[in-house]
C-alpha positions as a printed Julia matrix, in Angstrom:
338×3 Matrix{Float64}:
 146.68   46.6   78.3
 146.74   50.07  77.02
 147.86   49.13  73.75
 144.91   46.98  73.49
 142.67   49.6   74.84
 143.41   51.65  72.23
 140.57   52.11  69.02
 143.31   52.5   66.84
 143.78   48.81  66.11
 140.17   49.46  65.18
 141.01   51.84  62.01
 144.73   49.92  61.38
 144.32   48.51  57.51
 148.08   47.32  59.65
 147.94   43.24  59.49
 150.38   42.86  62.27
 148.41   45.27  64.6
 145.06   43.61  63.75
 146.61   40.11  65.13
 148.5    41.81  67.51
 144.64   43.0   68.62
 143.32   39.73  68.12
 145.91   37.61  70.43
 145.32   39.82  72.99
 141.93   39.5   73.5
 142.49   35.57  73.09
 144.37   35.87  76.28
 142.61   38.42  78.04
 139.87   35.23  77.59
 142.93   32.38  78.37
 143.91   34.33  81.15
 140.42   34.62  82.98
 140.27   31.19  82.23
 143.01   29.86  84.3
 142.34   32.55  86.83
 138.98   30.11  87.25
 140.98   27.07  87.26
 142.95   28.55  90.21
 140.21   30.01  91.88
 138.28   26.09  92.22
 137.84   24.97  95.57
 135.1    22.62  98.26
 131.96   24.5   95.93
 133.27   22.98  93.09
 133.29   19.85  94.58
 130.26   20.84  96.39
 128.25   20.5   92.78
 129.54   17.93  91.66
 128.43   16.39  94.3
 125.13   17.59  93.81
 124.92   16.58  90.66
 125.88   13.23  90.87
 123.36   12.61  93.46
 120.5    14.07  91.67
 117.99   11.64  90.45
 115.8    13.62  87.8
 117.59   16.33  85.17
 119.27   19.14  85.36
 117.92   22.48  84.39
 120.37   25.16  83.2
 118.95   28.61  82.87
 120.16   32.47  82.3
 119.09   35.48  80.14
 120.88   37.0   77.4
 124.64   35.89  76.35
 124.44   34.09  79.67
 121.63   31.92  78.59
 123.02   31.29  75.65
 125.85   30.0   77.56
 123.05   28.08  79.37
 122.02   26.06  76.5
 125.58   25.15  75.55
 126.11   23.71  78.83
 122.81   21.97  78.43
 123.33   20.27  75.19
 127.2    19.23  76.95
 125.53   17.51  79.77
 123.06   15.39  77.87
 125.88   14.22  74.94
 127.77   13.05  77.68
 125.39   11.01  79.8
 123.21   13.64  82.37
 120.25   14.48  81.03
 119.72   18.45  80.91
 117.14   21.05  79.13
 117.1    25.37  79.07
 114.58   27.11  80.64
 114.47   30.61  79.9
 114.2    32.5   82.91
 111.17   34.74  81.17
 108.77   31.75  79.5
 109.35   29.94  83.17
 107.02   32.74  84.72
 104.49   31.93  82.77
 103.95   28.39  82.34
 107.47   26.7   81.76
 108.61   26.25  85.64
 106.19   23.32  85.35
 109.5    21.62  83.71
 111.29   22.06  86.91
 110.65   19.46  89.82
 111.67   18.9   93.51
 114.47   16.45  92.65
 116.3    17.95  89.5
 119.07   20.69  90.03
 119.13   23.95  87.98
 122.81   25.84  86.9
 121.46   29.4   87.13
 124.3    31.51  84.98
 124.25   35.43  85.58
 128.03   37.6   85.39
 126.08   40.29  87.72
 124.38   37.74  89.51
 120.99   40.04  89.36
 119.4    39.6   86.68
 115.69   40.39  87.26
 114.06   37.33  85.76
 116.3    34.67  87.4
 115.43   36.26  90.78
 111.91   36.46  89.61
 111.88   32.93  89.54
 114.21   32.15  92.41
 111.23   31.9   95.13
 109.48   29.2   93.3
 112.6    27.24  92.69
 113.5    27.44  96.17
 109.44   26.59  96.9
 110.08   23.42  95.53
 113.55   22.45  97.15
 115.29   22.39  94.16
 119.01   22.35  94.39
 120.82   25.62  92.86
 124.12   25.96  91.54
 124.84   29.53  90.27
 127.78   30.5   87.59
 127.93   34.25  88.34
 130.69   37.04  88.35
 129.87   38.63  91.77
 130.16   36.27  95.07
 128.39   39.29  96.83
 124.77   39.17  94.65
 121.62   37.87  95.19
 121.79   34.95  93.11
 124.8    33.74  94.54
 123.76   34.36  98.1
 120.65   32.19  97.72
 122.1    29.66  95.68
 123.13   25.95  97.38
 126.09   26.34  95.95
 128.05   29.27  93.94
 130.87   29.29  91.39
 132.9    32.04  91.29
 133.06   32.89  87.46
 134.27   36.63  87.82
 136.99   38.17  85.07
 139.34   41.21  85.63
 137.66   42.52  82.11
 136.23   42.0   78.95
 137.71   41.67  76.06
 135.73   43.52  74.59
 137.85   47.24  73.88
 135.44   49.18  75.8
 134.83   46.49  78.36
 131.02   46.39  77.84
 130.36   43.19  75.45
 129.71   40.08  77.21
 133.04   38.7   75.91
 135.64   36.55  78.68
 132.52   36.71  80.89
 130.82   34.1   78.81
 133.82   32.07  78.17
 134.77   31.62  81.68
 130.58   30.69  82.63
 130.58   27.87  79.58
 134.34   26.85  80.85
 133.15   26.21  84.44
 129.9    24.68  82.63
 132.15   22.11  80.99
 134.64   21.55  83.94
 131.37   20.54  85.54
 130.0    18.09  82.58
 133.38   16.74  82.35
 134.03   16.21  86.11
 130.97   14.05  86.09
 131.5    12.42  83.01
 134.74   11.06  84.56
 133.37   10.26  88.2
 130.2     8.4   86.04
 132.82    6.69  84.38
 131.23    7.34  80.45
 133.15    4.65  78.98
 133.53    5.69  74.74
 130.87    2.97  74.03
 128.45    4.96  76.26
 128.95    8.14  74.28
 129.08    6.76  70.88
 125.37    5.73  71.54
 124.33    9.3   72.12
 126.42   10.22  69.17
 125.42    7.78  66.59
 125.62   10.09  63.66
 129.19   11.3   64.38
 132.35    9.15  63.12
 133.13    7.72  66.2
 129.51    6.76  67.19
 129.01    4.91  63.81
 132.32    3.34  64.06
 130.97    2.17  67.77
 127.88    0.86  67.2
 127.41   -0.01  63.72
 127.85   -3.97  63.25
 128.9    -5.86  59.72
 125.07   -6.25  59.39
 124.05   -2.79  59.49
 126.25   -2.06  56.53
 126.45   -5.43  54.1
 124.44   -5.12  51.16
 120.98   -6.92  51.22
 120.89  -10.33  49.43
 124.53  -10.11  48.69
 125.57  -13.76  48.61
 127.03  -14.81  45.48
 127.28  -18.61  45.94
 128.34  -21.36  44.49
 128.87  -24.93  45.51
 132.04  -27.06  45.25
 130.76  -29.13  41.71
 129.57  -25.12  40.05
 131.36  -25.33  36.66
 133.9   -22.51  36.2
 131.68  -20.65  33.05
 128.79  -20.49  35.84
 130.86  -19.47  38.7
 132.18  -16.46  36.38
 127.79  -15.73  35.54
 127.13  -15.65  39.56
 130.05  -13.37  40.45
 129.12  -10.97  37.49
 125.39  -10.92  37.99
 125.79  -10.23  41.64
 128.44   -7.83  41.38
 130.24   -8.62  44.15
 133.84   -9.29  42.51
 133.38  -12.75  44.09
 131.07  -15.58  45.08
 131.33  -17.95  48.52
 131.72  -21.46  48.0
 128.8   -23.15  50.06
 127.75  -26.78  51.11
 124.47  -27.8   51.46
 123.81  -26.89  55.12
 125.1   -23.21  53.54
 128.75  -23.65  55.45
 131.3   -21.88  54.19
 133.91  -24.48  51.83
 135.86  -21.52  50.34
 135.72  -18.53  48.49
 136.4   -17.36  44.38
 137.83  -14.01  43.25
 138.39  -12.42  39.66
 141.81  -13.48  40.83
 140.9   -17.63  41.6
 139.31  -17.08  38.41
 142.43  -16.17  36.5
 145.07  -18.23  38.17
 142.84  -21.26  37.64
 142.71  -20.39  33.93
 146.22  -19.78  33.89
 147.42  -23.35  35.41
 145.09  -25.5   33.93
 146.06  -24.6   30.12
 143.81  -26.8   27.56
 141.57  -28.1   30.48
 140.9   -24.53  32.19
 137.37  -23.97  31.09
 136.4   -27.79  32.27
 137.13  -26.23  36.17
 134.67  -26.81  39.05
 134.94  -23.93  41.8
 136.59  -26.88  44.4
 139.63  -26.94  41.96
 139.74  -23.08  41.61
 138.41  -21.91  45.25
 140.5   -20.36  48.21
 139.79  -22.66  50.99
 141.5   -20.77  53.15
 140.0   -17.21  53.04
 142.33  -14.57  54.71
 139.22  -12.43  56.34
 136.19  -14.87  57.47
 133.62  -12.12  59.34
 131.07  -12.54  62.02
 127.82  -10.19  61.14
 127.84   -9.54  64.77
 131.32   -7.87  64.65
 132.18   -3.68  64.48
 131.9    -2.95  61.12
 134.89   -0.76  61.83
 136.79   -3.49  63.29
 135.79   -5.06  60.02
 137.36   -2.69  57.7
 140.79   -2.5   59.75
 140.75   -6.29  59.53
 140.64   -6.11  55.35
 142.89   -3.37  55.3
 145.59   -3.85  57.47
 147.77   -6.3   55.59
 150.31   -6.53  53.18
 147.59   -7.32  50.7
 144.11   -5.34  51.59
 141.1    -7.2   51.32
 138.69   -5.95  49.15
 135.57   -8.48  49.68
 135.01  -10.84  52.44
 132.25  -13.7   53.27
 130.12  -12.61  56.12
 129.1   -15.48  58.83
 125.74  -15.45  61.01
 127.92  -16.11  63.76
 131.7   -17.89  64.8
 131.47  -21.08  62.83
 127.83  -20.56  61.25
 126.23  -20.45  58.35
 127.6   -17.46  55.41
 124.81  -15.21  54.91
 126.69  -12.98  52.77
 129.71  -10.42  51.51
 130.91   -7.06  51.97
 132.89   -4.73  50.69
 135.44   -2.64  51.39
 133.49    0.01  49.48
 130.16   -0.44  51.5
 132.36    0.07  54.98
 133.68    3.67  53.42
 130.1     4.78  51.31
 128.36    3.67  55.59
 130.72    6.54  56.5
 133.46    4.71  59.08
């Protein structure tokens, strides 16, 4: 540790000693980590306990790094299913403990565990019966002493060079903050589904909720019925620009379906006769992707793609077996971001 003590590494234009610096104080950080991991016992259990049991929010709240620490762990409690908000210690004296009610729970983060606005607002937590589960560095404080429950979050150092930045004493307050979220997430059982929904501008929460409706085209349903003659099949799958048209019956069921490659092949086999072609003689009757609007559009897209030969365009269905109300593309799955 003396060699990372040492302000040298500070004035070193030396690449090796700079990451040589810079590992070092990633596992001064990795170390106090684990040390945490070791140190969990009954409190930990303790809160989560508490946590699960507590029917209105949770309240996380510290001053400083640790409240910024605070809000992390906030914003990771409500993404994954427990509704939590940040209440800074200071704005709570005057007006803002009104957020805090009888049945939430507050996370109260401190390394020194006296910090003199959370114990300013300590008696009228505890006025109201409100559960407390401190984060702090010192078992021996007043925080921790008057808390319902304490987690010991104390480090060996910082890793900071002169051991005065709020550095692995953060890190290890936000890692018990998440060993808490995730604890609960698990004993909740937050199924991906669940998350997605709180996440719905993310990858996976697009690819979890959004349906083949949410992301076909409006009006897109080139159609055509079985008696169309080829020259006006060809104007309906240009003017709609779909690179295909449905073949539909009356009640709008799906008959078949004509791609620029029908088109072709049809042309191709029927020689002298090819432009005399109705879309029954030229139509796939068989599609190889038939989708249900209802259906993951992400589902969807693996369907198309994952063949020998992709699928570029495929008729959409109301429902199994019902009526086509129109086509997608591979193109509008990728441009709806899945």
């Amino acid at each position: 540790m003396s060699d990372y003590l040492s302000t040298a590494y500070l004035f070193s234009e030396d690449l090796d000693l700079k990451l040589n610096f810079a590992r070092e104080a990633l596992m001064v950080e990795a170390t106090a980590i684990k040390h945490a991991a070791d140190r969990l016992d009954e409190r930990f259990s303790h809160a989560i306990d508490l946590l699960d049991s507590t029917e209105g929010k949770v309240i996380t709240t510290g001053v400083g790094k640790s409240g910024i620490a605070a809000r992390k762990i906030a914003a990771t409690l409500t993404s994954t299913g427990c509704p939590a908000v940040y209440l800074h210690p200071s704005e709570a004296m005057h007006g803002d403990l009104g957020i805090v009610a009888s049945n939430d729970a507050v996370i109260a983060l401190s390394n020194g565990g006296e910090s003199e606005e959370l114990l300013a607002i300590l008696p009228a937590l505890l006025a109201r019966g409100t559960a407390i589960i401190a984060i702090v560095g010192n078992l021996s404080s007043t925080l921790a002493s008057r808390s319902t429950v304490c987690l010991d979050a104390s480090i060996e150092r910082e890793a900071c060079p002169l051991n005065l930045a709020p550095t692995t004493s953060v890190v290890v307050a936000m890692a018990l903050g998440d060993a808490l979220a995730m604890t609960l997430q698990k004993r909740r059982g937050l199924s991906a589904e669940d998350y997605a929904r709180n996440h719905p501008g993310g990858r996976l929460g697009r690819r979890l909720t959004l349906r083949v409706r949410d992301v076909m085209p409006a009006n897109a349903l080139p159609a055509v019925c079985e008696t169309t003659p080829i020259m006006d099949v060809l104007v309906e799958i240009s003017a709609r620009g779909m690179g295909a048209a449905c073949v539909l019956d009356n009640a709008a069921n799906l008959i078949g379906i004509i791609t620029d490659n029908d088109i072709r092949r049809g042309l191709q086999n029927a020689g002298a006769n090819a432009l005399m072609q109705t879309a029954a003689e030229i139509m796939n009757s068989n599609p190889a992707v038939v989708l249900n609007a209802d259906q993951l559009a992400y589902e969807a897209m693996r369907l198309m793609e994952d063949r020998t030969r992709p699928v570029s365009v495929a008729p959409v269905l109301e429902s199994v077996g019902g009526a086509c109300i129109g086509m997608i593309r591979i193109h509008d799955m990728l441009r709806a971001g899945l």
